[in-house]
N, C-alpha and C positions, 0 to 999 in steps of 0.2 A: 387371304388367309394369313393370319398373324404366326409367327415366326414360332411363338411355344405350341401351337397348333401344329403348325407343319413338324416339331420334332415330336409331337406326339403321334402323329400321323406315320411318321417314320420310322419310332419305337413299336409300333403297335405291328407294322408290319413287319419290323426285322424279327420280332417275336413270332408271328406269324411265320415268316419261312423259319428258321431254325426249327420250329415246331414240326411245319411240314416236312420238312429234310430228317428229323428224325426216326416221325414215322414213317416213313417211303424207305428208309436205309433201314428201319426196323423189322417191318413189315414186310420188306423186298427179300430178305433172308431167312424167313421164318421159322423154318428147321431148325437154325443156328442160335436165332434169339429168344427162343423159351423152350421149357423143359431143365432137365437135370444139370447137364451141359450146355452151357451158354456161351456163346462169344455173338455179344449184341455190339457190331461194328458202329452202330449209332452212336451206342459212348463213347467215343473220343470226342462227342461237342461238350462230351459235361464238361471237360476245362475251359471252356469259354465262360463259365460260371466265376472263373477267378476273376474274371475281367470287369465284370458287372451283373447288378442284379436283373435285369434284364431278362437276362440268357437262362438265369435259376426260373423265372418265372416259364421261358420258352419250352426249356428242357423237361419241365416237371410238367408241361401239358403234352408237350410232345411225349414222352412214356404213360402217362395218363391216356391218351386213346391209342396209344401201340399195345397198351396193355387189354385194351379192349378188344384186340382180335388174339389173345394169347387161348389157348387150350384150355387153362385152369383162369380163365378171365377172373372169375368169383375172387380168386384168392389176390391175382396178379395187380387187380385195380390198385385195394388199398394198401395191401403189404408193399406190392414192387414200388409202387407210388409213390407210398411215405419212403422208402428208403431212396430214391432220387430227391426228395424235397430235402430230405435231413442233409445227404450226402451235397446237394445245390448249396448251400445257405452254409455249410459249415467249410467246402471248396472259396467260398465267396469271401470268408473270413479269413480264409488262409493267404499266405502270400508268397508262397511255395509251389511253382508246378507239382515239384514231386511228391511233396506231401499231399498235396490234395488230389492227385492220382491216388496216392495211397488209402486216404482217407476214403473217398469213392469207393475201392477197389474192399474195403475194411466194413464199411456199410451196407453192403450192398451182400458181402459173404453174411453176416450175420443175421439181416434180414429177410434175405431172398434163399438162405441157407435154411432156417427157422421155416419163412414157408414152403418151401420145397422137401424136408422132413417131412411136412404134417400131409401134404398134398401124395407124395412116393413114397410115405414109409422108410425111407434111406435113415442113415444113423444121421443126427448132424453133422457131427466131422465129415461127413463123404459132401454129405449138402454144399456145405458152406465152402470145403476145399474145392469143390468145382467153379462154384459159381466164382470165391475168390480169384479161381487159374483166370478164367475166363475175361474176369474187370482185370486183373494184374494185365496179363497179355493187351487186349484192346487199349484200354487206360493208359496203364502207368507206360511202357515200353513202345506202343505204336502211337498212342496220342500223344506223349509228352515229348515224343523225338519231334512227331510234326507239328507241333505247337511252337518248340525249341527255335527248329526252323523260320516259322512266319510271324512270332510275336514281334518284333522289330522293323518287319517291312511295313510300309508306309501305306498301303494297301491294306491291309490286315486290321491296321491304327486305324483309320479312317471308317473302315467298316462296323468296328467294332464302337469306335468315337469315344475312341481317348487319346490323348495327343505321348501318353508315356504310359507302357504296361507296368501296371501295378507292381508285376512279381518278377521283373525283369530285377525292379532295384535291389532286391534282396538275395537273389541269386549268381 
């Protein structure tokens, strides 16, 4: 097997587990990760999104079939969906843990806010300020602390396969 094979063999699967890891962390708390209130402990991989495109593509399939066993499936595919793709791609741009915690945490109220209005009849503002509590908490506060921790160890680099974290340099 030639060398760009084997890392696409290797991509294809680290995509794969992040994916699966998602959903099993998603899935495994269900109570917690859909409905009004939300604290879906899965999202703390969306900062892996900062790292590489990769992880946007894992992440955005992993909630893609976690969304599939949600309650309000119907709505949760394309709404929740699209708001982890938007939220993937624009973390991946940024170079900021914390802004891209933030940004997640910011996309995720609007949109998941927006469908969970129309789905609960809730006013928006209650929508979106929960869902927002929920990515803030997960996201920004518990994932960005343990990101803080392991973007540096050499283990972490290697898994992730980059030899220097993007957003180390600018924070």
């Amino acid at each position: 097997m030639k060398s760009t094979a084997k890392n696409k063999v290797y991509t294809l699967t680290k995509v794969g587990v992040i994916a699966a890891v998602y959903i099993v962390a998603t899935v495994l708390i269900s109570p917690l990760s859909y409905g009004i209130v939300q604290f879906r402990f899965s999202e703390v991989l969306m900062l892996l999104c900062c790292y590489k495109p990769d992880f946007c593509i894992a992440l955005s399939l992993g909630c893609f079939i976690s969304n599939l066993f949600s309650p309000t499936a119907v709505f949760d595919v394309p709404i929740g969906t699209a708001a982890t793709v938007i939220s993937a791609v624009l973390m991946y741009k940024c170079k900021n843990l914390y802004i891209s915690a933030l940004i997640c945490s910011i996309v995720n109220a609007v949109l998941v806010g927006f469908e969970l209005t129309f789905v609960f009849n809730e006013p928006f503002f209650i929508s979106a300020s929960s869902v927002f509590l929920g990515q803030f908490v997960v996201v920004f506060i518990i994932g960005a602390a343990i990101f803080k921790r392991i973007e540096n160890k050499t283990v972490f680099k290697q898994y992730i396969g980059v030899r220097k974290t993007k957003i180390t340099k600018n924070n």
